[in-house]
VEXDREN-2710 file (C-alpha; in Angstrom, 1 decimal):
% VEXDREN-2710
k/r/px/py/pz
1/UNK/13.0/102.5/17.7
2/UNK/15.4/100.2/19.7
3/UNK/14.2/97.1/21.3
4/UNK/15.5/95.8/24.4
5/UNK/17.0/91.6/24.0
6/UNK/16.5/88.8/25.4
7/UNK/13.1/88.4/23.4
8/UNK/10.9/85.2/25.0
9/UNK/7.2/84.3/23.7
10/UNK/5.6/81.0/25.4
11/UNK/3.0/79.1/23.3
12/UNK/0.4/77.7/25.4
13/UNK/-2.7/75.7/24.3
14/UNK/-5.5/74.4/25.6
15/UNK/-5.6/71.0/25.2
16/UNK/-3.2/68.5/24.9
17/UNK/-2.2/68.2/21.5
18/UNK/-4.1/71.3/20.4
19/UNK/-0.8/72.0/17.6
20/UNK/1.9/73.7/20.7
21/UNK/4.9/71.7/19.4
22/UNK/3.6/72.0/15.8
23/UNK/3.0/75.6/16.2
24/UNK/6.6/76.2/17.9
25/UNK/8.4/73.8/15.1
26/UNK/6.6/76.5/11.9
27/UNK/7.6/79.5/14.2
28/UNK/11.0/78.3/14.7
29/UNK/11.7/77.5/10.9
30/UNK/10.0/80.7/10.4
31/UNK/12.4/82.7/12.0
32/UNK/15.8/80.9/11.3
33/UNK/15.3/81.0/7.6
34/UNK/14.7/85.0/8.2
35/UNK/18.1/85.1/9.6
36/UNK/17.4/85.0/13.2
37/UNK/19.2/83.3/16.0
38/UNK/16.3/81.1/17.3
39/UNK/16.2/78.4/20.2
40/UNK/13.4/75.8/21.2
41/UNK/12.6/75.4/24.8
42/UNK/10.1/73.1/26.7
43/UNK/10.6/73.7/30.8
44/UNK/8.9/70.0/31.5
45/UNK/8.0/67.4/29.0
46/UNK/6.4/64.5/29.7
47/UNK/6.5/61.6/26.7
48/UNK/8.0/57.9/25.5
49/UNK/9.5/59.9/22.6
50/UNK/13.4/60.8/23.3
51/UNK/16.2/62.1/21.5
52/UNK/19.8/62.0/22.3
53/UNK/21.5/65.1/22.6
54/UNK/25.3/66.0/21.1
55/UNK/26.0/66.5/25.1
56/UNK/25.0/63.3/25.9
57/UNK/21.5/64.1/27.7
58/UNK/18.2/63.1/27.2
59/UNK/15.5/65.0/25.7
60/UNK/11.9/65.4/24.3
61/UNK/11.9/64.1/20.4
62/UNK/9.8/67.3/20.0
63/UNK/12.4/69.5/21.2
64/UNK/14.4/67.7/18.8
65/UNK/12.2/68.5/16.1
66/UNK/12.1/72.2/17.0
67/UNK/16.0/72.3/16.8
68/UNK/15.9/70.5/13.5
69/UNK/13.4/73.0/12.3
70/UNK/16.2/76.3/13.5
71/UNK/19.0/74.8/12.5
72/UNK/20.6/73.7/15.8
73/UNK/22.0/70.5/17.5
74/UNK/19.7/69.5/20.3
75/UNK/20.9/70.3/23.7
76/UNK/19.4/69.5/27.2
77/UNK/19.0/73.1/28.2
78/UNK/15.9/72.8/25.6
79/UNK/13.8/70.2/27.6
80/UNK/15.4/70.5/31.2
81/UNK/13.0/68.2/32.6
82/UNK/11.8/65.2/30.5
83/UNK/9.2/62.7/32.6
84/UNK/8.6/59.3/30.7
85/UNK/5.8/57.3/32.3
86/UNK/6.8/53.5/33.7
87/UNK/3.2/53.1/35.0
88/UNK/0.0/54.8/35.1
89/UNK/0.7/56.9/38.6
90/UNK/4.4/57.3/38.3
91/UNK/7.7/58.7/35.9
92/UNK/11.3/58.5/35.2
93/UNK/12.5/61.9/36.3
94/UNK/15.1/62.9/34.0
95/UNK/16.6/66.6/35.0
96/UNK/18.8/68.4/32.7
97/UNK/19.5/65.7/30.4
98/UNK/20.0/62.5/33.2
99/UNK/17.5/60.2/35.2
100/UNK/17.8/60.4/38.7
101/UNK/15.3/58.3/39.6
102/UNK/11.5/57.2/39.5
103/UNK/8.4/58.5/41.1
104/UNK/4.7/58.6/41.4
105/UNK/2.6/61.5/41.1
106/UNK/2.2/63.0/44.2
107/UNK/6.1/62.8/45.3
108/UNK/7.1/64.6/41.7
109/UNK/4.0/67.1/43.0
110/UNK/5.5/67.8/46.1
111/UNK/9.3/67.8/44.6
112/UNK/8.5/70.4/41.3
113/UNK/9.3/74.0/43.8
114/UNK/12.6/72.6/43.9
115/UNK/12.6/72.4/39.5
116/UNK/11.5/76.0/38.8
117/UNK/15.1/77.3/39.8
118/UNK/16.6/74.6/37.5
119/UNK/14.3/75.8/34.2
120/UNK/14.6/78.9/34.8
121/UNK/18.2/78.2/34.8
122/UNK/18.2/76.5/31.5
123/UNK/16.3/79.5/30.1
124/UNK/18.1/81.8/31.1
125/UNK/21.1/80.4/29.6
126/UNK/19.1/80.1/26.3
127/UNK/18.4/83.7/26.5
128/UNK/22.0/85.2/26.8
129/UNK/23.1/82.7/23.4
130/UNK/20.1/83.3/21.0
131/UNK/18.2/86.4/20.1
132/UNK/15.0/84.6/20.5
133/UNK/13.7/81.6/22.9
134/UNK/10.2/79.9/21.7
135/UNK/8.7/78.0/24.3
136/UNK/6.0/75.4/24.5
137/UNK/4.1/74.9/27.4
138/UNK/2.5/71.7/28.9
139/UNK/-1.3/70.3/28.6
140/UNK/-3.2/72.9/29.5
141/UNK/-2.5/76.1/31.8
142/UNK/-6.1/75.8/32.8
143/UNK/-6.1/72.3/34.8
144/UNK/-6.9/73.8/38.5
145/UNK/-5.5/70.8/40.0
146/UNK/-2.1/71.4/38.7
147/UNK/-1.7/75.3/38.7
148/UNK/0.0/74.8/42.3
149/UNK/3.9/74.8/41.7
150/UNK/3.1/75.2/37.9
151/UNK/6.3/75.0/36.2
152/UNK/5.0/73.6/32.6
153/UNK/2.8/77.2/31.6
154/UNK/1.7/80.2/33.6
155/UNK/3.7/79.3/36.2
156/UNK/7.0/79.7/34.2
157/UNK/5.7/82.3/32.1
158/UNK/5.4/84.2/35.3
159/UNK/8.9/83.6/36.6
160/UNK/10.2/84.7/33.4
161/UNK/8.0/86.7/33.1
162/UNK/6.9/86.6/29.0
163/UNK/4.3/86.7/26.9
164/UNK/1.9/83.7/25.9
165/UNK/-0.6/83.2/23.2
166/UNK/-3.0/80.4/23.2
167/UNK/-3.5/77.9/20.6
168/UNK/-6.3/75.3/20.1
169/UNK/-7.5/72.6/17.6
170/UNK/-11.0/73.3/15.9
171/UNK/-10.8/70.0/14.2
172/UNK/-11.8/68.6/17.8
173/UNK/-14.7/70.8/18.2
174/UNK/-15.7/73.1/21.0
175/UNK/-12.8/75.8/19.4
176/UNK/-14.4/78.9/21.1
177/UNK/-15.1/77.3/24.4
178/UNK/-12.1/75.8/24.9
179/UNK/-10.2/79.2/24.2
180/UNK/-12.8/81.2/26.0
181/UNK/-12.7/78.6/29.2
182/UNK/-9.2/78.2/29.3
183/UNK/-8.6/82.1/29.7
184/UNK/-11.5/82.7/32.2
185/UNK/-9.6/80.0/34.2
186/UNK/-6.5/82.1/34.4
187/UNK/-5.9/84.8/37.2
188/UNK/-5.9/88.0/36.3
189/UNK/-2.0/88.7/35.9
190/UNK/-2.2/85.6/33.5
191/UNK/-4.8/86.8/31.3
192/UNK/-2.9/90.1/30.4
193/UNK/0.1/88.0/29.5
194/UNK/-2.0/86.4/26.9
195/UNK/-0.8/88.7/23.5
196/UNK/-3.1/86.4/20.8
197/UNK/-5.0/83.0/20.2
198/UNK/-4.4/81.0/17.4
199/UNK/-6.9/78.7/15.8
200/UNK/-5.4/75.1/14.7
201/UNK/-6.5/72.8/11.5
202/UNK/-9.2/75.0/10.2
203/UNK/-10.7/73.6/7.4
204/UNK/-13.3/75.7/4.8
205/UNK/-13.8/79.5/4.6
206/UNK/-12.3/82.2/7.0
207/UNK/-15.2/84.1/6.9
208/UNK/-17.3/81.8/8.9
209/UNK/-15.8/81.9/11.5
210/UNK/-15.9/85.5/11.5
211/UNK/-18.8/86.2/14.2
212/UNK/-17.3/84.1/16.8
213/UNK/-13.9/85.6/16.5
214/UNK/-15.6/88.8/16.5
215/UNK/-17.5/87.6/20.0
216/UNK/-14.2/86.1/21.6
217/UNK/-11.9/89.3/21.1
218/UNK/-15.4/91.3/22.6
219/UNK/-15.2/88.6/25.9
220/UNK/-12.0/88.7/26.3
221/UNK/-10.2/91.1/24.6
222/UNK/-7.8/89.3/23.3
223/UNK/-7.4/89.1/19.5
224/UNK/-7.0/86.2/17.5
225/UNK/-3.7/86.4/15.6
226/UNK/-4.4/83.8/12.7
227/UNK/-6.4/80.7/11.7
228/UNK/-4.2/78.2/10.5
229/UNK/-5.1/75.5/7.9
230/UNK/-5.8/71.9/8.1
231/UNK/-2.6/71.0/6.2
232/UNK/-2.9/67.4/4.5
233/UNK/-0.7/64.5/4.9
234/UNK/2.0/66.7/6.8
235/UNK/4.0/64.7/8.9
236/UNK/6.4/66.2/11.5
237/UNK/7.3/63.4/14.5
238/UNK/4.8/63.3/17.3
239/UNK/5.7/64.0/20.7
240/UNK/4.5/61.3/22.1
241/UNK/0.7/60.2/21.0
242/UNK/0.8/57.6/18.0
243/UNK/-0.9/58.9/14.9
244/UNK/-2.4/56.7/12.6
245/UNK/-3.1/59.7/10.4
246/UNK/-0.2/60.6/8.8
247/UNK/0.2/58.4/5.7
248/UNK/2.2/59.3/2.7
249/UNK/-0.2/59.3/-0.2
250/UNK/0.8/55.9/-2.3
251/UNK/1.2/56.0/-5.7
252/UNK/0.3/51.9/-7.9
253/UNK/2.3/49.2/-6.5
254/UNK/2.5/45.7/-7.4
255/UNK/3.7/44.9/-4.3
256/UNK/3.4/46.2/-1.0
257/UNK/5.0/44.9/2.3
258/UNK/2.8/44.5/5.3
259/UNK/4.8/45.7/8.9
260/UNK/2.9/45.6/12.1
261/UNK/4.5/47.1/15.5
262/UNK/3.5/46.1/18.0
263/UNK/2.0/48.9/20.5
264/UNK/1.9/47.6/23.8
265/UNK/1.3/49.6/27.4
266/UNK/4.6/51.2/27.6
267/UNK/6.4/51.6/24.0
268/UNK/8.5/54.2/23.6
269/UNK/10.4/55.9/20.5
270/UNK/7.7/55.1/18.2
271/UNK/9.0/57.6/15.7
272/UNK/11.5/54.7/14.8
273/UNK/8.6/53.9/12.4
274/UNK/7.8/57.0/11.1
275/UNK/9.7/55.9/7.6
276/UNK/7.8/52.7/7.2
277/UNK/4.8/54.4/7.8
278/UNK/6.0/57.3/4.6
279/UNK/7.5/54.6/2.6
280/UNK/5.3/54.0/-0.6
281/UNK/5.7/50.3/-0.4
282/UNK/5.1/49.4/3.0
283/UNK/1.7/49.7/5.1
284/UNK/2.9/49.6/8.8
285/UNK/0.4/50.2/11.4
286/UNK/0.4/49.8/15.2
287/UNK/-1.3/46.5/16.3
288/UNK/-2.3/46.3/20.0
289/UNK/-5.1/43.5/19.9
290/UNK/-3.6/39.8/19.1
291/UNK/-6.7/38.0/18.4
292/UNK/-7.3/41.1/15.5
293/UNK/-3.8/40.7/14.5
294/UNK/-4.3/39.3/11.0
295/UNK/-0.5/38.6/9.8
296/UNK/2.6/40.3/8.5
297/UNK/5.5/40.3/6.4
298/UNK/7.6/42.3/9.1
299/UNK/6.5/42.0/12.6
300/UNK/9.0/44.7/15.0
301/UNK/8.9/45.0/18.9
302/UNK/9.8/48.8/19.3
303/UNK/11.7/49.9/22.6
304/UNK/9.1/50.3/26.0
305/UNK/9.9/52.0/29.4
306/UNK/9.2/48.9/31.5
307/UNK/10.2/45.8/29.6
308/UNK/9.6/43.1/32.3
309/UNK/6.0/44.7/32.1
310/UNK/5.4/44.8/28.8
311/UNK/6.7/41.2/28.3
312/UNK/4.4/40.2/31.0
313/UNK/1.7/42.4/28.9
314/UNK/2.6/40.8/25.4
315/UNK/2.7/36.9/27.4
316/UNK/-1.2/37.6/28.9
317/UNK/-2.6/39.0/25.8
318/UNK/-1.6/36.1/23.9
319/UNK/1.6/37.9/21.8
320/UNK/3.9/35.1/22.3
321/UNK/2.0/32.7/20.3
322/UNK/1.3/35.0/17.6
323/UNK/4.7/36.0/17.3
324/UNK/5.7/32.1/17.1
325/UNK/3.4/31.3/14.2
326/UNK/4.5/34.4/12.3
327/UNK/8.0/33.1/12.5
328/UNK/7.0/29.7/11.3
329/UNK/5.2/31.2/8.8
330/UNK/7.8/32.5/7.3
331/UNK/7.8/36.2/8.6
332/UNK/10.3/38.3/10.0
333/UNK/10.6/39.7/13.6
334/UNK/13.4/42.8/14.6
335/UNK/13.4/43.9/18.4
336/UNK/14.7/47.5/19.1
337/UNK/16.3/48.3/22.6
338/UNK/13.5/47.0/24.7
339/UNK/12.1/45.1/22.0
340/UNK/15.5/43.5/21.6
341/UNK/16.3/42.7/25.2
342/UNK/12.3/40.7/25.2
343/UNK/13.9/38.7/21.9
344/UNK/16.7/37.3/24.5
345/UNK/16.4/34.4/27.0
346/UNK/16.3/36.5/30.0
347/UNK/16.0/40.0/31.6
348/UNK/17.5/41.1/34.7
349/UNK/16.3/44.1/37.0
350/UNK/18.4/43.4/40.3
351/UNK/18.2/47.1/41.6
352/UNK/14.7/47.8/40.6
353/UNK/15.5/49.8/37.9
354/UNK/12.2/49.8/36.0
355/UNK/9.9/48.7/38.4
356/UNK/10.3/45.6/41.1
357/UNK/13.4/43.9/41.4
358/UNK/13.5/40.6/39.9
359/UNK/14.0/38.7/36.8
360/UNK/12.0/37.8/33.5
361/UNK/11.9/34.8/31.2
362/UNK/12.9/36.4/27.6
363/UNK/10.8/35.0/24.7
364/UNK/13.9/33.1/23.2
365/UNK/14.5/33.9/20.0
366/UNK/17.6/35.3/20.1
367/UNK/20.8/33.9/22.7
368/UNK/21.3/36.7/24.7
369/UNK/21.0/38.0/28.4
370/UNK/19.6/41.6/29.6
371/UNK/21.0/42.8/33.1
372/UNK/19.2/46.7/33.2
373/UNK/21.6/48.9/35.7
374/UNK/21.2/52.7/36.4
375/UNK/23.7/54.2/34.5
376/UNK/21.8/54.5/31.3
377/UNK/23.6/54.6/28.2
378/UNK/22.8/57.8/25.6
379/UNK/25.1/58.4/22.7
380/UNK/24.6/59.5/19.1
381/UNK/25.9/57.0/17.0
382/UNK/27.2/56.6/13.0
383/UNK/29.2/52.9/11.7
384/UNK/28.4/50.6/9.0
385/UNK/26.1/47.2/8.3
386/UNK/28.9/44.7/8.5
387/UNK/28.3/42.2/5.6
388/UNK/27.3/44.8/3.1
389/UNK/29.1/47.6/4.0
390/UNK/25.7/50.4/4.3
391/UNK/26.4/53.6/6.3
392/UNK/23.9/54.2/9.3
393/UNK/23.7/56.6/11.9
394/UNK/21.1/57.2/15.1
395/UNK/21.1/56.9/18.7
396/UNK/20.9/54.7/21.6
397/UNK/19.5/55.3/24.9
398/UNK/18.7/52.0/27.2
399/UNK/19.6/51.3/30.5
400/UNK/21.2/47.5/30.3
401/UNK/24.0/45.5/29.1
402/UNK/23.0/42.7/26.9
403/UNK/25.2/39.9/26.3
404/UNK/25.4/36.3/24.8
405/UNK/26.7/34.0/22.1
406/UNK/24.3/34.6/19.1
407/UNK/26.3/33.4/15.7
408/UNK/24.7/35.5/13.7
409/UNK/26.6/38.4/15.4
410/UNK/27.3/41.3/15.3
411/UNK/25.4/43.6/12.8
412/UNK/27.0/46.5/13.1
413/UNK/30.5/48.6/13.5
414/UNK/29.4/52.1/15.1
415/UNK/31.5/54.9/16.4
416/UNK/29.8/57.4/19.2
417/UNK/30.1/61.0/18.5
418/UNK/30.5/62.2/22.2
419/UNK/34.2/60.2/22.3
420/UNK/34.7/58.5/19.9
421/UNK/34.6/55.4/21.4
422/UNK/34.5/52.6/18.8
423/UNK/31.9/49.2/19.7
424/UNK/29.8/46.5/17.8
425/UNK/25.9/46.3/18.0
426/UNK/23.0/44.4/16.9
427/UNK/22.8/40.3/16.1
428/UNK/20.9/38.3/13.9
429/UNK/19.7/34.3/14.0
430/UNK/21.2/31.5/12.6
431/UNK/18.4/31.3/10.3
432/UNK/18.3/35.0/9.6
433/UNK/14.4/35.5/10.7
434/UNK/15.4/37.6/13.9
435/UNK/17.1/40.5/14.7
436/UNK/17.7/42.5/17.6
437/UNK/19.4/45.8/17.8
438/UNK/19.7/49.0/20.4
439/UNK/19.9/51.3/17.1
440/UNK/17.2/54.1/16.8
441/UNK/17.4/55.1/13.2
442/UNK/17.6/52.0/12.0
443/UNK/15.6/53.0/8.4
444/UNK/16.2/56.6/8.6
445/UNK/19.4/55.8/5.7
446/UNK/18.2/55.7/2.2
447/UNK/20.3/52.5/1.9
448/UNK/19.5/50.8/4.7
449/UNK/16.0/51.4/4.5
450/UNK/15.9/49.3/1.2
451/UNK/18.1/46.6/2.3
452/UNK/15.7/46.1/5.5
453/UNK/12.7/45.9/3.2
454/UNK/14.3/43.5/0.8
455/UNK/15.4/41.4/3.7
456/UNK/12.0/41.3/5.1
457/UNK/10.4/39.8/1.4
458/UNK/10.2/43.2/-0.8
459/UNK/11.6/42.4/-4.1
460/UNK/12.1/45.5/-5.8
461/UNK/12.4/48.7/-3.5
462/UNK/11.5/52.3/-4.4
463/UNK/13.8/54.9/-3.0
464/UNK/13.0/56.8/-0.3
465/UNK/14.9/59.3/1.1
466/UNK/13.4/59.7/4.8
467/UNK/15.7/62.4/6.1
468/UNK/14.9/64.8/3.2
469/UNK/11.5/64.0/3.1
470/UNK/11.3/65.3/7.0
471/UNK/12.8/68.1/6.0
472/UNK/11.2/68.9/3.2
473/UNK/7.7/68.8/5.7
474/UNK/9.1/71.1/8.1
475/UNK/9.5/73.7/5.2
476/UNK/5.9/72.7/3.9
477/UNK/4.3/73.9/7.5
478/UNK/6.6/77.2/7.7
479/UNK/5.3/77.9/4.5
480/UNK/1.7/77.3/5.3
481/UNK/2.2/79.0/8.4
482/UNK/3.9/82.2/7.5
483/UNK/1.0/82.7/5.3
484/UNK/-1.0/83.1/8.4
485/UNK/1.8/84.6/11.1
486/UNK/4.0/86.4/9.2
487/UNK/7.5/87.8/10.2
488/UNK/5.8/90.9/11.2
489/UNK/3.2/89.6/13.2
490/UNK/6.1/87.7/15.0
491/UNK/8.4/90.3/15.4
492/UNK/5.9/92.2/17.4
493/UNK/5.1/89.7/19.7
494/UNK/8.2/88.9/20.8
495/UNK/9.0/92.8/20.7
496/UNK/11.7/92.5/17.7
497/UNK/12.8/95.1/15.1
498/UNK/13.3/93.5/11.0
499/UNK/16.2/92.5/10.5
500/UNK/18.0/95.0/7.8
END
């Protein structure tokens, strides 16, 4: 029998992080090590977390994940449109890779018709390069407010027209309701493109949940394809929620180093911090409240979407003292991208980049100046650590110049991989308490990882080798997961003979 390509399944769920990007990263690794030309897509993302792509756009970390897991660069045809909030009613529109602007709710509402040609566009080009395109849909394809000019789920899955299955988290409770509801809430050309449900983070016996499979396949018709485990301690980077659940189990240490990073309204790229929160020796968490905030060894200002807010933010809930006493205490603070330009006397936002126009008293640490402009800098990134001569590689992605006179300057020597183009980053203070950087990846480099630690009071360092750890989970769910879904099983849903 002869199957007709392109092949295009869409994995749907029914919540918000109900296991659609998880799910899409096992499938993808699935696949790829079976020999099979594989691509991620998400039409619209919405999430702090970015990655850089090797054509100098801007995408969902998830997507970049997903690309990871099938043995691709990221590109911005997998995420064509990436929204990261700047305020609780309004986005950053980034389409196909580059911000073109801000907007609240209702406009973006009235403006997605005009978006379904461009990801159906971006598809479409997928399709014609890869045998097979997994996609991941939005939320939920049953919130009624949003079905209107639905480009996220059913909306695209109909202009594409492809199959879905459904996935949803038991852990949370409510499993069979929230599969059952979320299909009854579909029209009725929707519901036949549902092919399966899946059931997320089951943990105990199959068999019990035996009779309300049995009753959901009888209400719906619909079967449900597999029931996939509760795996422990996996970590694979979130898409945009921080998880304080994924901890590396710690072996006996004499000596652990304390890291706190600091979560405020806005922070974005919080997978920086993944590594610190794997590492054996340190215990980083997220701290939010300042008056619970009970000290540090390493205290880190992470990048945010709206800096002059979240400075204002950190300044009324009482941050700025905090941070002071840490530093006289002897601590250490490091400020990435936004973090970094808040370290430096002042921030600049002349054409109402971020939010109002206007200007921001810095916290001081560092002698520097932040003016943010629209052309927003993205470029993969690889150099050395000046004084000691460490390799290190990552991204940035800011919009803002920042300049000044810091002696303790600069860090680094990187090299971009889009031209080539050769540039310094990164300072430090005279008294070698502070430093501010635009570098994402800062720890990801075995290397650089302990030298960091050991800067910020860890005396002897265990190695840890973070990018071959995150590899080494994304195999650990594709195993787990092909237990459950096997090639087979995927094959036929997306309509694919074995590969001989």
């Amino acid at each position: 029998m002869t199957y007709a390509a392109p092949h295009t399944l869409m994995v749907q769920g029914t919540t918000s992080d109900a296991g659609k990007s998880i799910l899409v990263t096992a499938l993808c690794r699935i696949l790829a090590r079976h020999g099979y030309r594989v691509v991620p897509f998400k039409p619209q993302n919405m999430a702090l977390n970015s990655a850089v792509t090797a054509d100098s756009g801007e995408i969902g970390r998830a997507q970049a994940v997903q690309a990871q897991a099938a043995y691709l660069e990221p590109s911005v045809s997998m995420n064509p449109i990436l929204l990261k909030p700047n305020s609780d009613q309004g986005s950053q529109v980034i389409i196909n890779g580059s911000a073109i602007g801000n907007m609240d709710a209702l406009a973006y509402h009235a403006y997605k018709p005009q978006l379904l040609p461009v990801v159906t566009a971006a598809h479409d080009r997928l399709e014609e390069e890869f045998d097979m395109v997994l996609v991941e849909g939005a939320g939920s394809p049953a919130e009624i407010n949003l079905r209107e000019h639905d480009i996220a789920n059913m909306g695209f899955a109909e202009a594409v027209d492809c199959p879905v299955i459904i996935v949803a988290d038991i852990d949370r409770g409510g499993v069979f309701a929230h599969l059952y509801g979320t299909w009854a809430l579909l029209s009725e050309s929707e519901q036949k493109r549902v092919r399966g449900f899946v059931i997320n983070r089951f943990r105990g016996d199959v068999k019990l949940l035996e009779p309300g499979l049995d009753w959901l396949e009888q209400k719906t018709s619909v079967p449900v394809l597999a029931v996939l485990p509760y795996i422990h301690n996996l970590h694979i980077e979130a898409e945009d929620s921080i998880s304080q659940s994924q901890k590396l189990q710690r072996g006996k240490h004499d000596e652990v180093l304390k890291v706190a990073v600091l979560a405020y309204p806005r922070a974005s790229n919080h997978t920086d911090f993944d590594v610190l929160r794997m590492h054996p020796q340190a215990d980083c968490e997220f701290v939010r409240d300042a008056s619970q905030f009970s000290g540090c060894d390493l205290l880190i200002l992470p990048g945010s979407k709206h800096v002059r807010g979240d400075l204002k933010w950190l300044r009324d809930n009482g941050w700025e003292r905090v941070i002071e006493r840490h530093l006289r205490h002897g601590g250490k603070l490091i400020g990435i991208c936004g973090g970094y330009q808040m370290l430096g006397r002042e921030v600049h936002d002349p054409d109402a980049v971020e939010s109002e126009a206007g200007s921001s008293q810095g916290l001081g640490w560092l002698a520097q100046e932040t003016t943010l402009n629209r052309n927003k800098t993205l470029r993969n990134v690889s150099g050395t650590l000046l004084a000691e001569g460490f390799a290190v590689s990552g991204y940035e992605i800011h919009a803002g110049v920042t300049q000044g006179d810091e002696p303790g300057g600069p860090l680094f020597e990187l090299q971009c991989h889009e031209d080539g183009a050769r540039f310094e980053d990164g300072v430090m203070s005279v008294d070698n308490d502070v430093l501010g950087t635009y570098l994402h990846g800062l720890f990801d480099e075995p290397a650089m990882l302990s030298h960091w630690l050991q800067w910020a009071g860890l005396g002897v360092v265990e190695a840890f080798d973070y990018p071959q750890f995150r590899e080494a989970q994304i195999e650990r769910l594709a195993d787990e997961v092909e237990r459950c879904m096997p090639l087979e099983m995927l094959l036929e849903l997306m309509s694919m003979e074995p590969r001989r």
